[in-house]
N, C-alpha and C positions, 0 to 999 in steps of 0.2 A: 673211409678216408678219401676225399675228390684228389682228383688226380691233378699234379700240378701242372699248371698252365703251358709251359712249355719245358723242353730240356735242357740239361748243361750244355751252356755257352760254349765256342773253342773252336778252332783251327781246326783241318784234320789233323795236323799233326799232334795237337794234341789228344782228338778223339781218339786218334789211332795209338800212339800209348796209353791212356788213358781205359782206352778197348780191354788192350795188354794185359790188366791188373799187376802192374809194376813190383808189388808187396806181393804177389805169390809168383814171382819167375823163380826165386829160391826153391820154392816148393815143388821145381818139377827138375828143375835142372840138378839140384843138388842129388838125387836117389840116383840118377843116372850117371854124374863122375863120379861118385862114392862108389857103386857098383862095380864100374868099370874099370876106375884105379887099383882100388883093392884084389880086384882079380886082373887085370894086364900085370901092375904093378909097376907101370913106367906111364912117363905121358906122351902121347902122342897125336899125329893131327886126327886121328877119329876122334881118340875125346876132345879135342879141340870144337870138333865141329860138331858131335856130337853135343854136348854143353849147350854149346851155341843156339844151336835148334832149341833144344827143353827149355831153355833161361826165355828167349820170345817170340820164335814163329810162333810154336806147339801153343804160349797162352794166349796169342793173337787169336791162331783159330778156334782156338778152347773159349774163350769169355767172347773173342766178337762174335762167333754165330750167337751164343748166348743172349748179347746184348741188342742184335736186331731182331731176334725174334721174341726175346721177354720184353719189348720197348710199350708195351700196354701197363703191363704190373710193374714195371721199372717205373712208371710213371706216378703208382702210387706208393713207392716203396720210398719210405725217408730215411733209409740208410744209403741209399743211389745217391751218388752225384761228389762222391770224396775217394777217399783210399780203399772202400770195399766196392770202385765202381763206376764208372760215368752213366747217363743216362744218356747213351748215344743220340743223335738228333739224326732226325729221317733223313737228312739229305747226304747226311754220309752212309748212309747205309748198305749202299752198292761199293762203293768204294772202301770200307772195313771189310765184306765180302773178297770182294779180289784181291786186296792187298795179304788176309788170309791165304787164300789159297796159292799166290803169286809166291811168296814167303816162304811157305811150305815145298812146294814141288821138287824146287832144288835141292835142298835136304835129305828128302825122301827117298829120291835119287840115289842121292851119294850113298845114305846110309844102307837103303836095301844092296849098291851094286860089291859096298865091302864086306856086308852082314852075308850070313847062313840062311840057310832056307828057314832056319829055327829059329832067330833074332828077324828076317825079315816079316816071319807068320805075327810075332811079339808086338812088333811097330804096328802091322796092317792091325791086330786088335786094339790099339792104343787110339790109333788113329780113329777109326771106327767110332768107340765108344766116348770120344771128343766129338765128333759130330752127329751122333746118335742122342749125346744127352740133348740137343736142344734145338736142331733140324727139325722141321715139319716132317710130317707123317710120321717120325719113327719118337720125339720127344720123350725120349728115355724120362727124362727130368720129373714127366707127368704119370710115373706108374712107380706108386709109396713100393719100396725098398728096390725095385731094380735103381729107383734114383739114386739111391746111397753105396750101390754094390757098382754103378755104371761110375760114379762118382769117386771113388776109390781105385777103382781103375785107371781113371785119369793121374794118378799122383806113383801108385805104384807100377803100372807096365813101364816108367823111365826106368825106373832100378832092374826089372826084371830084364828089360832088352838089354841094358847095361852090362848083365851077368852073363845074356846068351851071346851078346855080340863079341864079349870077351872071353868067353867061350869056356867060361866057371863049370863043373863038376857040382852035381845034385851032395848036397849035404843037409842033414838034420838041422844045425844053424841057420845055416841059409835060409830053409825052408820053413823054419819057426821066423826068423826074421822077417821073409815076405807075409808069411800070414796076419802076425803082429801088426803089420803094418797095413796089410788088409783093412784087417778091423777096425783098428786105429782110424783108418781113412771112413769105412763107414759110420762109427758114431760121430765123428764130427762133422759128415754131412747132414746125418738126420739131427744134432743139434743146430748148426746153421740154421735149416728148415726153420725153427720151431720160432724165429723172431719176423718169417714173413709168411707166417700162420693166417695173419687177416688180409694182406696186400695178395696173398694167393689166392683165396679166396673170393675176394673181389672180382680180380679177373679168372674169376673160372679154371684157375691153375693146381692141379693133385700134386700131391707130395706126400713124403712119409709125415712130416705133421700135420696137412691136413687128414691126412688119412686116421692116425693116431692120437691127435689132439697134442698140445703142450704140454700136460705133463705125463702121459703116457712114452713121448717122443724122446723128452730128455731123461728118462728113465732107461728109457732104452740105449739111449748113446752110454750110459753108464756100467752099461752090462758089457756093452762094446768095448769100452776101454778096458771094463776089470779081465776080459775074457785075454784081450791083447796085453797084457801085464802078465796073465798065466801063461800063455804060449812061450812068451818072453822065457821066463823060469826057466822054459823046456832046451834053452837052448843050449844050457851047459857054462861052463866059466871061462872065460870072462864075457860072453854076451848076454847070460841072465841079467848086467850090473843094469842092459836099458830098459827092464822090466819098471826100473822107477817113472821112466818118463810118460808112459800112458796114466799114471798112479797122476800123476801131476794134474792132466787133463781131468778127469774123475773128480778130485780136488774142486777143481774150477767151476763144474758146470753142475756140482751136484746142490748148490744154493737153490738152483733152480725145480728143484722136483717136485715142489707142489706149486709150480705156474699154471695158472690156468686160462683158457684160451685168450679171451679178452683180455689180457694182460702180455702178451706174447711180446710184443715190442720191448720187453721187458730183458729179457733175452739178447738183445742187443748190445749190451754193457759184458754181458760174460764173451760175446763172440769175438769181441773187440781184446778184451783180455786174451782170447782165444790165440790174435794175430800177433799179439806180443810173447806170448809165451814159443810158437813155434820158433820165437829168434830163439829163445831159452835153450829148449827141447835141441836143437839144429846145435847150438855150442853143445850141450853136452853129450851128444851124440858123436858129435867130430873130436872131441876130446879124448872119447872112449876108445874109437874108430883107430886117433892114433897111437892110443896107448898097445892096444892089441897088434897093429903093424910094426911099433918097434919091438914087440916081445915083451914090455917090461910086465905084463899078467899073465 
């Protein structure tokens, strides 16, 4: 596929949201007030400001390092340039960099100076493996499965700092719920993978689908979710009842298992379902979430 001529149009102001991935702020900030509500049990200006941080520095510097350093294979990826994406233009490049790191500092701050030595250890891994996936020399992204285990990371260290910053008690629940959730988070990065199977390729870029091919890939995202369904189970009642929502995912992505390479863009129709379903997945999570906080299960 030639690479288009030039990048999406736009402001910084709009690169720089844009940058953001506006449609997954839910996805980092929400594990993190869940977390931390559910175990304070009141609100306060941490989770305030916590929130804060996970909803858009955290994906500023999460998708912008991303996006100026994938700006070659961004260039031939025809899902880039909408809701899963801007194709940053070089000249903001320096300037999505700092505004990252500018963004962050203060946060990091705050949060390490109120957190434990054990929520501050939680963030420094979070952080880390946000600029590990997709940094030069270290390009987590580019070595099949630490990309989907580094990738999962990114979505659950919010929840997990969440638990230690509020200073939660190791429980069986608990500890099935992060796992589940684990999982969860890696097969649906190695399904992601599998729709820029050939745009990877191109530019010279590893991943679990390249590495596995397309239908090896979404095979495996499949085992990911059924594995995170069984953990689910383990958690006891009433937290087994979200053992349905990985089942959901599984559902969705398993049309795909006999896709094969050259067909991969194919793949792209179920990812898209993929973004709509976590609004689904996120309602009936928060539903469950407050059925269990009133008691009524």
């Amino acid at each position: 596929m030639p690479a288009r001529s030039q990048s999406q149009p736009g402001g910084p102001i709009r690169q720089l949201v844009g940058a953001s991935r506006p449609i997954s702020w839910i996805n980092t900030a929400y594990p993190f007030a869940a977390a931390y509500l559910l175990t304070a049990g009141s609100v306060d200006v941490v989770l305030v400001i916590g929130t804060l941080y996970f909803l858009i520095p955290y994906n500023l510097l999460m998708y912008g390092i991303n996006d100026v350093f994938d700006y070659e294979s961004d260039l031939r990826n025809p899902r880039k340039g909408g809701i899963e994406g801007v194709v940053l233009d070089r000249r903001w490049h320096r300037l999505v960099l700092w505004a990252a790191a500018l963004t962050n500092v203060p946060f990091l701050a705050y949060l390490a100076m109120v957190g434990t030595p054990t929520s501050t250890a939680v963030l420094g891994v979070s952080v880390f493996a946000v600029v590990a996936y997709s940094a030069p020399w270290l390009r987590f992204k580019e070595r099949p499965v630490l990309d989907s285990i580094t990738s999962s990371t990114h979505f659950v260290s919010p929840a997990v700092f969440g638990l230690a910053l509020a200073g939660a008690q190791p429980s069986w629940p608990v500890v099935a719920a992060i796992v589940a959730f684990f999982l969860w988070g890696m097969a649906s990065q190695a399904f992601g993978a599998v729709q820029d199977i050939d745009a990877d390729r191109q530019a010279g870029i590893a991943s679990v689908g390249t590495w596995l091919g397309a239908r090896a890939t979404v095979r495996a995202a499949m085992v990911g979710y059924a594995l995170s369904g069984a953990v689910m189970l383990t958690a006891g009642w009433p937290g087994a009842l979200a053992a349905v929502v990985p089942v959901l995912y599984l559902a969705s992505v398993a049309p795909f298992r006999h896709l094969v390479d050259e067909d991969c863009e194919r793949a792209r129709s179920g990812w898209r379902r993929f973004l709509w379903l976590n609004l689904i997945s996120g309602f009936l999570i928060t539903q469950l979430l407050i059925v269990i906080a009133l008691g009524w299960l």
